[in-house]
Each structure stands twice: as structure tokens, then as C-alpha cells.
N, C-alpha and C positions, 0 to 999 in steps of 0.2 A: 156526840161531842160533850165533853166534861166541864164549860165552859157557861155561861152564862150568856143568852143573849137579848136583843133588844125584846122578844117573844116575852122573855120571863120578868118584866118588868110591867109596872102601870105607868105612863110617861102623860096622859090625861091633867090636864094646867100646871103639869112641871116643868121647869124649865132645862130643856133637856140640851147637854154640849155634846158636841157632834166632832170629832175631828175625822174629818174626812179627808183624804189626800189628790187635789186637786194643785198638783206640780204637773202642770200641763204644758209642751209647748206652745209658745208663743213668739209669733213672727211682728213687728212694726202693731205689737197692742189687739193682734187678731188670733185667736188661740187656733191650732192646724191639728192639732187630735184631743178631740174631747172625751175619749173612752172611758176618764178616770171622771168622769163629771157623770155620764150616764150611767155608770158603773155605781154610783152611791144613789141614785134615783130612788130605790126601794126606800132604801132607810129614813130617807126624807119623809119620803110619802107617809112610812109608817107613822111618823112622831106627827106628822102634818093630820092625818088621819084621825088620827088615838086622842086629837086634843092637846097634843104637846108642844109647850115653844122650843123650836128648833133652833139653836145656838151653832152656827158653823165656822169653824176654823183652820187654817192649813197653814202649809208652807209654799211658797212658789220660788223657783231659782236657791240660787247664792246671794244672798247679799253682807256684801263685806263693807263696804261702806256707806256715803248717803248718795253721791254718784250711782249706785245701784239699785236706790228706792226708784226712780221713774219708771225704771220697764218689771220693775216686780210687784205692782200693786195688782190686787185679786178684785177690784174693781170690774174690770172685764170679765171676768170668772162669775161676779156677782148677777150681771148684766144677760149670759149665757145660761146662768145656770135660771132666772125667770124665766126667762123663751122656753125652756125644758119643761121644768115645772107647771107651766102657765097660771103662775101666782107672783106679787110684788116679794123680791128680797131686799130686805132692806140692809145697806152695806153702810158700815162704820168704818173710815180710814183709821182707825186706831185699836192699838194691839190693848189697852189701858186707859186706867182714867173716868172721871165724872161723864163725862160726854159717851162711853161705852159703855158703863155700870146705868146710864140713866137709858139709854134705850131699849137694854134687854128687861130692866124693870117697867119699862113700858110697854113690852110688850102682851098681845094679848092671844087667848090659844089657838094655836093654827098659823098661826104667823112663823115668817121666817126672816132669820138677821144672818148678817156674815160679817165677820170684822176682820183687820187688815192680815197680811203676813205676817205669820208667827218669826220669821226670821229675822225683822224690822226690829225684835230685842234684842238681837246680837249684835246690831250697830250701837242700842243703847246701855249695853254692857250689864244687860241680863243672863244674855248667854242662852236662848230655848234651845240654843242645840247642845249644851252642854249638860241639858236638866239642872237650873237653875232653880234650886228649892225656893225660894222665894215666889218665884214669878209661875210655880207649876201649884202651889197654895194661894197664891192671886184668881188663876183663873178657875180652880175649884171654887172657888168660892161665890164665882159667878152664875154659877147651877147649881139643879137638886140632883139630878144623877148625870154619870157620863158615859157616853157612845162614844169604844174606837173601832170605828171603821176604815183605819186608811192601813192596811197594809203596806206600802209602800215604804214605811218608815216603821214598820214593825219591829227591823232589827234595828234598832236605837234606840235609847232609853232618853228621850226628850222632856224639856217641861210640859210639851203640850200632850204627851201620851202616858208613860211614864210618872212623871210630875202629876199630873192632875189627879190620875188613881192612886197616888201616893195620900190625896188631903180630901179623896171625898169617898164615904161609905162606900156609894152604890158603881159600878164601872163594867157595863157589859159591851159585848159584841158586836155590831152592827153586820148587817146583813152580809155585805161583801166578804167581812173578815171572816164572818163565819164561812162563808163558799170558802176562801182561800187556805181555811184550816181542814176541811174536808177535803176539798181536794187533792190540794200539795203533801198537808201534814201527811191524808189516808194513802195517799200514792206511796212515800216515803215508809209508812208503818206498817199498813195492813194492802196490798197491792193485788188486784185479780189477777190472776197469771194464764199465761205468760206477759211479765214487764219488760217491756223496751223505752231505754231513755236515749234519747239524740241531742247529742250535745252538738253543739258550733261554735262561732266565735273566732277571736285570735288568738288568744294565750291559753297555754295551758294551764298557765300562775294563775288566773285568776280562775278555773275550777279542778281544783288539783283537790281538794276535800269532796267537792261534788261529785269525781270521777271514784274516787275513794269512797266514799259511803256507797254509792249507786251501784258500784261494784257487790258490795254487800247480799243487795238487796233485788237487784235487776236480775231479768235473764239474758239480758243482753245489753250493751252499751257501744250503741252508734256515732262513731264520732267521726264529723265533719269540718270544714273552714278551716281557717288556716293552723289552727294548734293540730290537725290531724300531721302537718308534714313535721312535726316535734317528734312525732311518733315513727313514723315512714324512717324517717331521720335515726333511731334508735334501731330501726329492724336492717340499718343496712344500708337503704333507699339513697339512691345521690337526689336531690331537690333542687336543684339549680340554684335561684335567688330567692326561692318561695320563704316566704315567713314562717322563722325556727326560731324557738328559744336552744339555743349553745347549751345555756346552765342548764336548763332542763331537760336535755337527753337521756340522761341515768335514770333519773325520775319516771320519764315516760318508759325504760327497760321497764323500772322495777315493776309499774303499773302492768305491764304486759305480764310479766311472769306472774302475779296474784290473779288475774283475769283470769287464767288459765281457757282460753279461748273465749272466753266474753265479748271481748272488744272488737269490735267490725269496723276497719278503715276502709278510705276510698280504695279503687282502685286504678280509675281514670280520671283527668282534671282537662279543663280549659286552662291553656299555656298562652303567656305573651310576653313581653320585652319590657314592655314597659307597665308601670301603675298608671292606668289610662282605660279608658272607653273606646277609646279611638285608634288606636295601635291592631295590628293585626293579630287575630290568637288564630291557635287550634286545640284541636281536641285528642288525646293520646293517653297511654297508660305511662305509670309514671317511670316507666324505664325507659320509655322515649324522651324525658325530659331532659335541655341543653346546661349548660352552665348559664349559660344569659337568660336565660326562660325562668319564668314565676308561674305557680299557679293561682289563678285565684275562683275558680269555684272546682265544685267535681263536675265528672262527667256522665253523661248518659247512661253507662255500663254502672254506675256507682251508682245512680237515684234506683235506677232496676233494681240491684243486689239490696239496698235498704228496703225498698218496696216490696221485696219478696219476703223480708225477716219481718218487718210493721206489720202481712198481712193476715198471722196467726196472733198477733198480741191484743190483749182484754182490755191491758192497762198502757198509755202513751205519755210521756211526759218530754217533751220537747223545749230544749235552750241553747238558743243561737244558732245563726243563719250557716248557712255549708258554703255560702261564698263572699264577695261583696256585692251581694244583692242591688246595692244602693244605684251601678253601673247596671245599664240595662243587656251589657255582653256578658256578664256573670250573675244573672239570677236566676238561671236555669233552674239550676241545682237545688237552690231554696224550693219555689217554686216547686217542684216534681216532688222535695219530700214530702211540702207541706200538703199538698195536693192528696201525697197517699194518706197521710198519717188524716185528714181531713175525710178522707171518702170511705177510710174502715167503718165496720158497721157491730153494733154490741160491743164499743168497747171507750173506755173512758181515756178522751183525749184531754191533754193539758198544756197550755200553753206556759213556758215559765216566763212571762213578761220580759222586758227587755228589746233589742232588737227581732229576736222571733216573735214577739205580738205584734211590734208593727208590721214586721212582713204578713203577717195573716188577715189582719186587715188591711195594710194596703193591695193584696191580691184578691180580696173578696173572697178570703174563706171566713171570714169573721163569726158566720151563723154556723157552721160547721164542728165546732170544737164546744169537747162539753165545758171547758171554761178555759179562758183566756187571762192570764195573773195580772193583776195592773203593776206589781210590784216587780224587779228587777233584781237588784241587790236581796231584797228579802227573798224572793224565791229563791234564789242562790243559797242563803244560808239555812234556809230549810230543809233543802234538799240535802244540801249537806250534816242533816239531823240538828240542827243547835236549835236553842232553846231560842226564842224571839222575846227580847223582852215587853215587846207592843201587847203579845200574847198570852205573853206569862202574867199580865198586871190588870188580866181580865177575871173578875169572879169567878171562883168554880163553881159549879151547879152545886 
């Protein structure tokens, strides 16, 4: 990696800024997936370890107004992420200010602070999501070097990422980011072969560059969930009420004709009537399918035909589910890929965050996969090769 990371530094009674990406859900103040909070564990430790005072900052939710500050404070985050650690964090409600500037000068090495939501300045008309020059030279200046490790807001150019390596010398990698640039970046650049990417989801708008570059670069491109019937839909296929994008029929032709046999759709689905759990389905190829009929996962014969292509490939990069897993009568499908792509042996699996991470951990393959992305959106736009600016604003060696 070309890259600089927390390794190549001395972070020993510095005051070191961490943004870490700890946009966790959160149900009634009780956080339901802490992946992205265990997921920065190393780095902490490191700066905790080395003598460093650890500076931690994120974003949590939307907040558009002040109505939205109650259920977005990272107080509970502060509160979880001790139990983890098993060390006192000390949490500052403020983004700013003498009461935040006087604690982390208080602070002593080894210690750890976390201060509020970075998006509590977008109510105050700083803008952190807008990278707000002002407020990304505020908080440089709050440390002597800065750690980004939050992937997840890689592709954004924020005051808290962005912004801050804009106003301070030193700006390296933290551990996570580093995994995510190895593995995603290496998947996308330099790939063991044979690569197989599994795409799912619904729309094919939203990975129409990811099919496009993966094309490039893949030996194959598995695509499942409902943008597969967008495609079905272009070869011909009648789809009953299954979710199509119209406008993008042509689209998904022209993908077909550059594949030049690349592209592997289903070939059987679980049909039903209605968007329901509870309605009657069955299971057919999609030339049994009615006019009143949807599909919403694939079928048995389809997990097979994938599981038989996943099980010569080196390199696995896997985004979005093959059905809606969420219904416990269409997760089949998910399920039996993740299951293959989970149980291959020598060969680098990758999870592209989003909802295919949480299905991997809500099925308990979570140990299984050589890394799991925490990021969504950013894995998406790396895969589709763009430059991340989270990335780009990190030192080169």
C-alpha cells in the first residue's frame, strides 16, 4: 500500500484525532449492530497502547435540525464503545468550544475522549458535510497528527476527513482503512483469478458503473435480487410484476452485449402475489412466471448454478442480497450464496458492506469471510474504480 499508516508514525503523548465511523444503528437509544464500533477496536488500542491520547469523532444519522439532536447523540456509542475497550471514555457533548478544547488539553496518555456528532454543525450552519473550511481548521488544530479510519464516509470530502487533512501536516490510515484499501482497492486492481463479483440489490441505477468497471476486470459477474429481472426483462423474459427498471432495459442490452458471456443471471425464483411474508409463493423457472406473480428471491436451481461458478474462484467480492432476505420466505437465496461464497477454501472473500454485511452477520457467517466492509456507499464507488476522497487525503509513504 502507497499510503501511510498509523504503523508509520510515533503517536506516544500526541494527541492523536481518530475519526472513526461509528454511524451505527440505533433502536429507542440501544445500538442493534456494533460491527463498525468493533471494527476500529485495533486502532484505538494502538494509539492507547503507543501512549497516545486518542481523540474520537464521527458522525451518527441525519441531523437536519434540532428536533433530530435527541436520538443522534454518540453518547451511547461513548458508553459501548468502554464495555469494549474495558477503559473510561470520556464523552464531551460538544462538537466546539472552551469546555472541548479544555478536556482534550487535559488529557493524559492513554486516555480516551469522544466528542459529539460531527453533523450537530450542520444544524449550526458550519456545514461538516459540506467541508466547511473553517470548522475542518478548527478541528486540526485540536491535535498533533490525524487518523482516518472510517471508511464509510471515504467517498466524501467532509470537514471531519477531508477538512482536517487539509490543516494538519501529519494524516495517516488507521488500521480498518488500511484493510479496506487492500482489500476492495486490491480486488478491483490487482485480483487472484479467477474473480467472481455477486452483485444483488434492487436497482440497477444504483450499480450501473459497478457492473461496468467489474465487467472490466471480473471473470464473471453474478447478478441477483431484483435488478437481475431489469436484465431477464432485456433478454426477452415476461416478469410478471417483479421489480424492473422500464428506463433501464436498453442499458441492461447494452451491458449484455460488452459481458460477452460474463454475466450469470438467475434462473429460477420464488413467486408470489403479493409484497408479503405471508401470501402463498412457489418456486419455478422464470418462464412459469404469471402476470400477477413477483419474484422476490431466486431459486434453488440458481443458488446451485452460482455455487458451482464461486467454486473455482481465488478472488470473491460480494454486494447485495439475491432476494429480500429481510422476509423470512425469501432469504433462501441470500443465504445458500453467502453460505458458498463463505465455505470456499484459498481464496479471498469480500464482503461489500451494505445490506450483504448485515446478512452475513445476521446468518452467522460473520468469521467466515476474509473481510467484511463496514462501508456501503463507499465500497460501491471503489469498486467502481473512483478515487475516494477519504483516501486520497491520506499521506503517501
Amino acid at each position: 500500500m502507497d499510503k501511510k499508516t498509523i504503523r508509520d508514525i510515533n503517536v506516544s503523548s500526541k494527541k492523536v484525532l481518530i475519526r472513526v465511523d461509528f454511524n451505527v444503528p440505533m433502536k429507542d437509544g440501544v445500538i442493534t449492530d456494533e460491527n463498525r464500533i468493533v471494527q476500529a477496536l485495533p486502532t484505538i488500542k494502538h494509539v492507547v497502547d503507543q501512549g497516545g491520547k486518542a481523540i474520537l469523532f464521527s458522525h451518527l444519522g441525519r441531523v437536519k435540525d434540532e428536533s433530530d439532536k435527541a436520538g443522534a447523540s454518540l453518547r451511547p456509542v461513548a458508553q459501548r464503545l468502554a464495555e469494549l475497550l474495558d477503559k473510561e471514555v470520556l464523552f464531551v457533548p460538544f462538537t466546539r468550544g472552551e469546555e472541548l478544547e479544555g478536556a482534550i488539553n487535559s488529557l493524559e496518555d492513554g486516555q480516551v475522549l469522544m466528542f459529539e456528532n460531527t453533523r450537530f454543525e450542520d444544524i449550526e450552519g458550519k456545514k461538516e458535510s459540506k467541508n466547511n473550511e473553517e470548522l475542518g481548521k478548527y478541528w486540526a488544530s485540536l491535535g498533533d497528527v490525524f487518523v482516518n479510519d472510517a471508511f464509510g464516509t471515504a467517498h466524501r470530502a467532509h470537514a471531519s476527513n477531508v477538512g482536517i487533512a487539509s490543516n494538519i501536516e501529519t494524516t495517516v490510515a488507521g488500521f480498518l482503512l488500511e484493510k479496506e484499501i487492500e482489500f476492495i482497492g486490491g480486488a478491483v486492481s490487482n485480483p487472484k483469478r479467477p474473480f467472481v463479483a455477486v452483485l444483488g440489490g434492487a436497482k440497477v441505477s444504483d450499480k450501473i458503473e459497478v457492473i461496468s468497471n467489474l465487467l472490466k476486470v471480473a471473470d464473471h459477474v453474478i447478478i441477483g435480487g431484483g435488478m437481475a429481472f431489469t436484465f431477464l426483462k432485456a433478454q426477452g423474459h415476461k416478469i410478471g410484476k417483479s421489480l424492473c427498471e422500464i428506463d433501464k432495459v436498453d442499458l441492461a442490452k447494452d451491458l449484455l452485449e460488452q459481458a460477452k458471456g460474463k454475466i450469470v443471471l438467475p434462473t429460477d425464483f420464488r413467486f408470489t402475489t403479493e409484497f408479503s411474508n405471508n401470501e402463498p409463493s412457489q418456486i419455478g423457472s422464470i418462464e412459469l412466471i404469471k402476470e400477477n406473480e413477483m419474484g422476490l428471491d431466486i431459486g434453488p436451481k440458481s443458488v446451485q448454478l452460482f455455487a458451482d461458478i464461486l467454486k473455482t474462484a481465488k478472488t470473491v467480492v460480494w454486494n447485495g442480497p439475491m432476494g429480500v432476505f429481510e422476509m423470512s420466505n425469501y432469504a433462501a437465496g441470500t443465504i445458500g450464496v453467502c453460505e458458498a461464497i463463505a465455505n470456499l477454501n484459498g481464496a479471498t472473500t469480500i464482503v461489500g458492506g451494505g445490506d450483504s454485511a448485515a446478512a452475513a452477520i445476521q446468518f452467522g457467517f460473520e468469521d467466515k469471510f476474509t473481510h467484511i466492509s463496514t462501508g456501503g456507499g463507499a465500497s460501491l464507488e471503489y469498486l467502481e474504480g473512483k478515487v475516494l476522497p477519504g483516501v486520497e487525503c491520506v499521506n503517501n509513504k
